[in-house]
C-alpha positions as a printed NumPy array, in Angstrom:
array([[ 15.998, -49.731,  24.705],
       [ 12.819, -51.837,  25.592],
       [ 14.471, -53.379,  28.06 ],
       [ 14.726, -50.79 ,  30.422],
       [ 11.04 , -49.063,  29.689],
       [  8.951, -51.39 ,  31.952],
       [ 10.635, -50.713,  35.222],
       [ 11.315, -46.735,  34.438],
       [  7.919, -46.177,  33.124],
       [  6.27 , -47.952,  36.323],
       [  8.853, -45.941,  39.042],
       [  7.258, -42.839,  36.8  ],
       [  4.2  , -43.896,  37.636],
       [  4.35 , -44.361,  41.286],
       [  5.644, -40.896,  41.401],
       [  2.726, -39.591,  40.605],
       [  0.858, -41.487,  43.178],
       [  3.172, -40.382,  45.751],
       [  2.599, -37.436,  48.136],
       [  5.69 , -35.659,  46.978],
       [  7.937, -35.233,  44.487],
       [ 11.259, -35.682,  44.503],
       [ 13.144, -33.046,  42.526],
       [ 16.813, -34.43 ,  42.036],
       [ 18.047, -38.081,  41.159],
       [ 20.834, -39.917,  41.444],
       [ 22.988, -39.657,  38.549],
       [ 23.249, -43.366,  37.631],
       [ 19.205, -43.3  ,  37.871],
       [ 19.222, -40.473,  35.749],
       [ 21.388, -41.801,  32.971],
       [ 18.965, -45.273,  32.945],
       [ 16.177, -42.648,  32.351],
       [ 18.106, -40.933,  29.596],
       [ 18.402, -44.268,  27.68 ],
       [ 15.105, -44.61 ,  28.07 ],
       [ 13.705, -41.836,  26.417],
       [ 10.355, -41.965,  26.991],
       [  9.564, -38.573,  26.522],
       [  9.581, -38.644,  22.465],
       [  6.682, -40.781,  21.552],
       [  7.959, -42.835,  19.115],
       [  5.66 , -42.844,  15.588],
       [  5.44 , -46.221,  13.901],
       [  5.602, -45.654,  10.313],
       [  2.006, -48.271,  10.057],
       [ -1.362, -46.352,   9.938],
       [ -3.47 , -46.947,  12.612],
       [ -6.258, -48.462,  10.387],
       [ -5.917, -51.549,   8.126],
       [ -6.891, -51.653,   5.426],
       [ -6.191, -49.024,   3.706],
       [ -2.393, -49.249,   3.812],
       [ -1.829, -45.314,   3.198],
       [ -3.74 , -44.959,   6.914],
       [ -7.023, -43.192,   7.222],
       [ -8.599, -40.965,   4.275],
       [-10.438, -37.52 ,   5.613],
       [-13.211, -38.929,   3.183],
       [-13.495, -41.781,   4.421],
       [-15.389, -42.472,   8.326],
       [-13.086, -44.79 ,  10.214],
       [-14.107, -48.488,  10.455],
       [-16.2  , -49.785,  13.629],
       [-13.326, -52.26 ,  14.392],
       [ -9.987, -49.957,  14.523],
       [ -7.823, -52.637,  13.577],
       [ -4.196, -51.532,  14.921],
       [ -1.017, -53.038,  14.069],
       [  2.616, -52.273,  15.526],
       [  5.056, -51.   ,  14.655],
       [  8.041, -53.46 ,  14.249],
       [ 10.656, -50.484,  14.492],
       [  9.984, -47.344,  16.312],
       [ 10.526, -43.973,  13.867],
       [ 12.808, -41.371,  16.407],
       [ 11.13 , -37.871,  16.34 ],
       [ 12.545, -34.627,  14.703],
       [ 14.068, -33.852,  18.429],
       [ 15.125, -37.145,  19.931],
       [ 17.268, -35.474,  22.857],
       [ 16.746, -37.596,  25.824],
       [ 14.935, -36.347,  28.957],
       [ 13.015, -38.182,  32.013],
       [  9.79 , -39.888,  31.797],
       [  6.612, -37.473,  33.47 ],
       [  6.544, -37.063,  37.537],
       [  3.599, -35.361,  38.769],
       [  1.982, -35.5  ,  42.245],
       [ -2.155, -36.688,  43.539],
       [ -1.717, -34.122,  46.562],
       [ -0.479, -30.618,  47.059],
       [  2.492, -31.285,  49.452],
       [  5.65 , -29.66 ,  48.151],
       [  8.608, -31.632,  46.46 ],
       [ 10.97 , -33.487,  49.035],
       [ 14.963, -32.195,  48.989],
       [ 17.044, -34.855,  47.438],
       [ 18.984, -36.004,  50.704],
       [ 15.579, -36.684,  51.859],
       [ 14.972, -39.092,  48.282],
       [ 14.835, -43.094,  49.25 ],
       [ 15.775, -45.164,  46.677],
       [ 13.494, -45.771,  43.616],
       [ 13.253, -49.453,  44.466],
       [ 11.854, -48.628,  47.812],
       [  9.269, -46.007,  45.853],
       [  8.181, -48.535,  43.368],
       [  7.52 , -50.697,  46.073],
       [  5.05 , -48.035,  47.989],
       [  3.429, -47.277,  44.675],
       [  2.649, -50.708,  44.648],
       [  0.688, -50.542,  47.86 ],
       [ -1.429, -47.204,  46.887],
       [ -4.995, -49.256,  46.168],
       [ -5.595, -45.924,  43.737],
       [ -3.525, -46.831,  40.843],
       [ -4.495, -50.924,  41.559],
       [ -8.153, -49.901,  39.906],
       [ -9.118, -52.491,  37.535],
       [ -9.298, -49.558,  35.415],
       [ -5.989, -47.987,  35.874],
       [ -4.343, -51.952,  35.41 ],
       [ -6.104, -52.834,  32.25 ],
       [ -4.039, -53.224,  29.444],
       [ -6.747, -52.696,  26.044],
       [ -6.496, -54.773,  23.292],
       [ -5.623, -52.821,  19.748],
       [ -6.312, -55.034,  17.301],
       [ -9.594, -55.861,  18.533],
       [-11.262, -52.012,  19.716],
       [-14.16 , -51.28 ,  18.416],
       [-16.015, -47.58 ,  19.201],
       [-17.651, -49.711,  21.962],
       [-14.486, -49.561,  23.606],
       [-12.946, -46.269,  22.57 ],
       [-16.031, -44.992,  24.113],
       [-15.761, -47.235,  27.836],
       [-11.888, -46.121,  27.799],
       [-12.623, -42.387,  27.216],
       [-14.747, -42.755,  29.675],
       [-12.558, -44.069,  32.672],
       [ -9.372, -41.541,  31.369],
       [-11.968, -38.747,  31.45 ],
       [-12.46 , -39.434,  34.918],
       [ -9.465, -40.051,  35.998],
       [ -8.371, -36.705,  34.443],
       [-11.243, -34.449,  36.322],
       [-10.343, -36.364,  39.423],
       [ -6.721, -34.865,  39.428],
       [ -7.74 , -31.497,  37.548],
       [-10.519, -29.551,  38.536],
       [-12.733, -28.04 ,  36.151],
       [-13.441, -24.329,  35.802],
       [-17.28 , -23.26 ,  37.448],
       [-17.546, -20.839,  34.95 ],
       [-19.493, -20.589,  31.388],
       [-16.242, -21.067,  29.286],
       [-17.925, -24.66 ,  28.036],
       [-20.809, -23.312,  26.142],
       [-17.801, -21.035,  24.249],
       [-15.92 , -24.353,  23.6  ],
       [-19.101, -26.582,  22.4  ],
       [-20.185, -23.312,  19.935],
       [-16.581, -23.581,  18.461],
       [-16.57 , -27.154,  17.862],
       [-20.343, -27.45 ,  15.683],
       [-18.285, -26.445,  12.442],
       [-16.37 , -29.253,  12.697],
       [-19.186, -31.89 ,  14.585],
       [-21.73 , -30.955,  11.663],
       [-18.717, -32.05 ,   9.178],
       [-18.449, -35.406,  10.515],
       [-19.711, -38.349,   8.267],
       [-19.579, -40.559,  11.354],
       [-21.641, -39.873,  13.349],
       [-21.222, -42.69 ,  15.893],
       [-18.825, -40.725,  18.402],
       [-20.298, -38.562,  20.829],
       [-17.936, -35.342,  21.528],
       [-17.892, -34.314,  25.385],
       [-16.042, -30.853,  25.926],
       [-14.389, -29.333,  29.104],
       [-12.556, -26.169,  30.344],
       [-10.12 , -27.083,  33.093],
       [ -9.384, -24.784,  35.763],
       [ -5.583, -24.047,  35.133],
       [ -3.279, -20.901,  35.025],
       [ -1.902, -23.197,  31.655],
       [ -2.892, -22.212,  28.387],
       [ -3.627, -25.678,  27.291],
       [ -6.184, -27.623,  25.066],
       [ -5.724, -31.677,  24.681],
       [ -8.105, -34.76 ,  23.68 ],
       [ -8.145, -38.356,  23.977],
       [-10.376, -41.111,  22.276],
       [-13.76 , -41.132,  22.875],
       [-14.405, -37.631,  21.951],
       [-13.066, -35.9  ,  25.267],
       [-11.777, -32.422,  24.153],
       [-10.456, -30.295,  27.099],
       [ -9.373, -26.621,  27.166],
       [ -7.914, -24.862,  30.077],
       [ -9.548, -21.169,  31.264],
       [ -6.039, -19.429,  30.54 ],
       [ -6.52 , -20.76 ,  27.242],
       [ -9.894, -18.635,  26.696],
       [ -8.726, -16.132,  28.477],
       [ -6.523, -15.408,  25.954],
       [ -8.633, -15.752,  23.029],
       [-11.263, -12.524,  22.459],
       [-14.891, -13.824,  23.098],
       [-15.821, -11.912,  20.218],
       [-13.535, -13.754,  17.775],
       [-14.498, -17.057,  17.019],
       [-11.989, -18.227,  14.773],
       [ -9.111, -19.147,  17.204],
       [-10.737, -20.842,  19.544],
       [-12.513, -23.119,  16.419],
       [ -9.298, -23.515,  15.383],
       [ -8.183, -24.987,  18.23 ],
       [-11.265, -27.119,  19.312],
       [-10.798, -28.458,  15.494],
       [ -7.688, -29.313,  16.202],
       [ -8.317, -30.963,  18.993],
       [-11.047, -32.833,  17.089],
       [ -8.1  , -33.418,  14.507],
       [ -6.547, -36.055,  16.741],
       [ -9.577, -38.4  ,  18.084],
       [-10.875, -38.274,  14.345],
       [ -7.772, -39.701,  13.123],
       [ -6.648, -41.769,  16.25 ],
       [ -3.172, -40.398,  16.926],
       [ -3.341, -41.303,  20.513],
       [ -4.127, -45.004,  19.649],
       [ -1.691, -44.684,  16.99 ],
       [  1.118, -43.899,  19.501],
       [  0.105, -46.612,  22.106],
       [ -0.026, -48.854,  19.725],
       [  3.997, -48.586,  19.154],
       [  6.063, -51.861,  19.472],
       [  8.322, -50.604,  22.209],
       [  4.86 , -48.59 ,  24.136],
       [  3.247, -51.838,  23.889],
       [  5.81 , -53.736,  25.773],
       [  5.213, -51.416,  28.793],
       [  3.423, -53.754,  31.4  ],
       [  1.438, -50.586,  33.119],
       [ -2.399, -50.067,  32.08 ],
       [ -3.019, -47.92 ,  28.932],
       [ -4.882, -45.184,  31.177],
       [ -1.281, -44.114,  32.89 ],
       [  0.237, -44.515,  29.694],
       [ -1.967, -41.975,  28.144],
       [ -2.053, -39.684,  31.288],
       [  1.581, -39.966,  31.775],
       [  3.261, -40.722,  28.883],
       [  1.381, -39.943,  25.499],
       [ -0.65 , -36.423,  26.7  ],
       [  2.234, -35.059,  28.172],
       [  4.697, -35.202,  25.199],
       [  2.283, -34.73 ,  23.059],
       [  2.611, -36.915,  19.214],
       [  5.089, -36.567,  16.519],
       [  5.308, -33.74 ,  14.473],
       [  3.971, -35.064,  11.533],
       [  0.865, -35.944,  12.779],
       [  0.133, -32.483,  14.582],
       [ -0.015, -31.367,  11.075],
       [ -1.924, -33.508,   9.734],
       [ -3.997, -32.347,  13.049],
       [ -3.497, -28.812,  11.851],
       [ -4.348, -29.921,   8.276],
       [ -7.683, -31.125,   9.272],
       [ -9.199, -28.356,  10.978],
       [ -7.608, -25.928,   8.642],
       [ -9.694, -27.379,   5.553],
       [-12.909, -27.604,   7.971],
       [-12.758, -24.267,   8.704],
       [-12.123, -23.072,   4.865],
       [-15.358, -25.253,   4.067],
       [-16.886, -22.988,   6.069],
       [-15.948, -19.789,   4.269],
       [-13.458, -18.628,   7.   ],
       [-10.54 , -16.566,   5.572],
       [ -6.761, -17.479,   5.814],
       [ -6.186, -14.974,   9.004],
       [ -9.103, -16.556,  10.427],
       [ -7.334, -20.311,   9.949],
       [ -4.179, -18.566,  11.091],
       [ -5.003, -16.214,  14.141],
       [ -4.618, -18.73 ,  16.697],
       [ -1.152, -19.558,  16.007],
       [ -0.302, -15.751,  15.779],
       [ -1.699, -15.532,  19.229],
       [  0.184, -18.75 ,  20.609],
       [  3.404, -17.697,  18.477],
       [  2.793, -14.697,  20.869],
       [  2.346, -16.001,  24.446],
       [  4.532, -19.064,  23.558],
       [  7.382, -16.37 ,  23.246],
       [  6.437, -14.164,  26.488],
       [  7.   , -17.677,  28.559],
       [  9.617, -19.402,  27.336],
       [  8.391, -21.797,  24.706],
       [  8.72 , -20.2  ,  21.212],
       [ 10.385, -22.504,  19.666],
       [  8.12 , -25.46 ,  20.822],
       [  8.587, -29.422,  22.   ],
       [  8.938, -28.684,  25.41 ],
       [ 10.26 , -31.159,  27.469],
       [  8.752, -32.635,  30.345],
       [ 11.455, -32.987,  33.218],
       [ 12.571, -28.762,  32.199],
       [  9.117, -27.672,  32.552],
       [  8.5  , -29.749,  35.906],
       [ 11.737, -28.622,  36.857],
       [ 10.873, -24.603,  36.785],
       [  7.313, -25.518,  38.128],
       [  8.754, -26.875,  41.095],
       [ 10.999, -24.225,  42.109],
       [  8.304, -22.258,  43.223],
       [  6.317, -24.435,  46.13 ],
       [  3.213, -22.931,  45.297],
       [  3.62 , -24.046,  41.428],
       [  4.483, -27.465,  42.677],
       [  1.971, -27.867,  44.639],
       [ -0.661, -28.09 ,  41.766],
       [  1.742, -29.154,  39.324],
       [ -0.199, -31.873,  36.583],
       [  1.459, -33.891,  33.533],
       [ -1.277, -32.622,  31.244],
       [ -0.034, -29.034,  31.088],
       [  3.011, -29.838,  29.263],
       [  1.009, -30.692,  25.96 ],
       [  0.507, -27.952,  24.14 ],
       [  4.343, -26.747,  24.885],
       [  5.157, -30.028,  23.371],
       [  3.95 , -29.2  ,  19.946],
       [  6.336, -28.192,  17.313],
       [  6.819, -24.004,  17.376],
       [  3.859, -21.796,  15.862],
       [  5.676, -20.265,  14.133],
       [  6.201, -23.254,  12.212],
       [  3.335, -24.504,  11.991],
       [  1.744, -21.237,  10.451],
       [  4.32 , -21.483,   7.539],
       [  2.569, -25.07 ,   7.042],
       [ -0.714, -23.76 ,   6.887],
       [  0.746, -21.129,   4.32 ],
       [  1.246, -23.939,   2.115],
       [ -2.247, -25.083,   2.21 ],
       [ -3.795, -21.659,   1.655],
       [ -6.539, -22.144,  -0.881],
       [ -9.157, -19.507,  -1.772],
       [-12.048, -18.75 ,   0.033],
       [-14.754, -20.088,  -2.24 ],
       [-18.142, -17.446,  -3.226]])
């Protein structure tokens, strides 16, 4: 399967760097892409720290070296149906009919001329078994603005709701080394995301649908969010044997690839797990932990996504039939319709329902 990622993963690519989007393939490009399945992150059964073996402890502050090893087999994901790698767009013209599709040699080839995506930044391939914070920190940095360069952020005060939601969780950290940035996108998407370096992001449909004057779900979700740069899922994903082998930079692999389809199941609840606990330590009662999900069981089933792990080419695919939805269409907004369904993910958090202590 590795054999056909590097060439399908960097046509993806140029896609995206492309003033249109093309809508339809061929079918014998569309069957390579099926083999490749790029859009289930695969989840290599090694932790992401070493030592210890079991993978990180929520005791326990992770190392200043994040020693990474791959995975010599990738694990397939609950779901492993096969769909295209991401396709998004840099401009707002809308997607090209097929007959009007040239070949994906010949776009491959143009991608390779756009100086954008030959940034020293965008190229750079990081080194796993060697990043320290030093460079989580530098590589947040450069995703985070390569992110707000594509999606605008929202003018309004929705930040200061985000950054209030996220000091139960910041004042729980025993390391204290990583400095958390928060931002609300401007985006018609209910969405929230992060990537290393402490970048959390939540989109202004997101808070719209969250009652200012109910903290809970929103902490919830910042926590969450939290969840996954504490415990380096994202790293643990690139970090997979056949990822690896992918000769694009790790920012488009993260932007395209990991973000969009979001991580295993697993380790969304260990994600789910983490904040859950934080919040408890912090007296909040079990319809506090669980409110969120009620309220994203609730507008994942008014459009289209209750049952969760969205894919990316379906979602693209409905965007795009309306021209004005195309037209602002970004890979990011597929990641919190790629999680597993909240419905089950609140009968996880049942099991972990302790009492509130006095």
């Amino acid at each position: 399967m590795a054999r056909y990622g590097v060439p399908i993963f960097a046509a993806c690519v140029y896609l995206v760097a492309a003033s249109w989007i093309v809508g339809t393939e061929g079918q014998s490009y569309r069957d390579s892409l099926r083999r490749a399945r790029l859009a289930a992150v695969p989840a290599p059964p090694a932790p992401i720290y070493s030592p210890p073996a079991e993978g990180p402890r929520e005791d326990v502050a992770p190392p200043t070296v994040l020693a990474v090893k791959a995975s010599p087999e990738p694990e397939k994901l609950a779901d492993p149906s096969p769909s295209a790698p991401p396709i998004a767009t840099r401009t707002t013209t809308p997607a090209t009919p097929k007959s009007a599709a040239p070949a994906a040699e010949d776009r491959l080839a143009a991608w390779k001329k756009d100086p954008f995506w030959s940034r020293p930044e965008l190229t750079r391939r990081w080194d796993f078994d060697k990043l320290t914070l030093a460079d989580e920190k530098e590589m947040g940095e450069q995703l985070n603005g390569l992110i707000l360069g594509l999606n605008p952020e929202d003018p309004g005060s929705g930040r200061k709701r985000v950054q209030e939601a996220a000091e139960p969780f910041l004042d729980q950290l025993e390391n204290k080394d990583r400095t958390y940035r928060f931002f609300v996108l401007n985006s018609d998407v209910a969405n929230a995301f992060s990537h290393p370096g402490g970048y959390v992001y939540i989109t202004r449909k997101l808070l719209e649908m969250i009652p200012e004057d109910e903290p809970a779900p929103l902490e919830f979700v910042v926590g969450h969010e939290i969840a996954h740069v504490e415990l380096q899922h994202a790293l643990f994903c690139l970090n997979d044997r056949v990822v690896r082998s992918f000769s694009d930079g790790t920012l488009p692999k993260l932007y395209f690839l990991i973000i969009p389809n979001g991580f295993p199941e697993r380790l969304e609840f260990k994600a789910d797990d983490w904040a859950y606990h934080r919040m408890k330590r912090k007296l909040r009662s079990e319809h506090d932990c669980r409110q969120f999900l009620r309220l994203l069981d609730s507008y994942a089933r008014a459009h289209d996504f209750a049952n969760g792990r969205v894919k990316l080419l379906d979602y693209r695919t409905k965007r795009l039939a309306d021209p004005r939805d195309g037209a602002t269409f970004s890979p990011i907004e597929t990641h919190l319709r790629s999680h597993p369904a909240a419905f089950d993910r609140l009968k996880q958090l049942k099991k972990l329902a302790v009492p509130v202590r006095p």
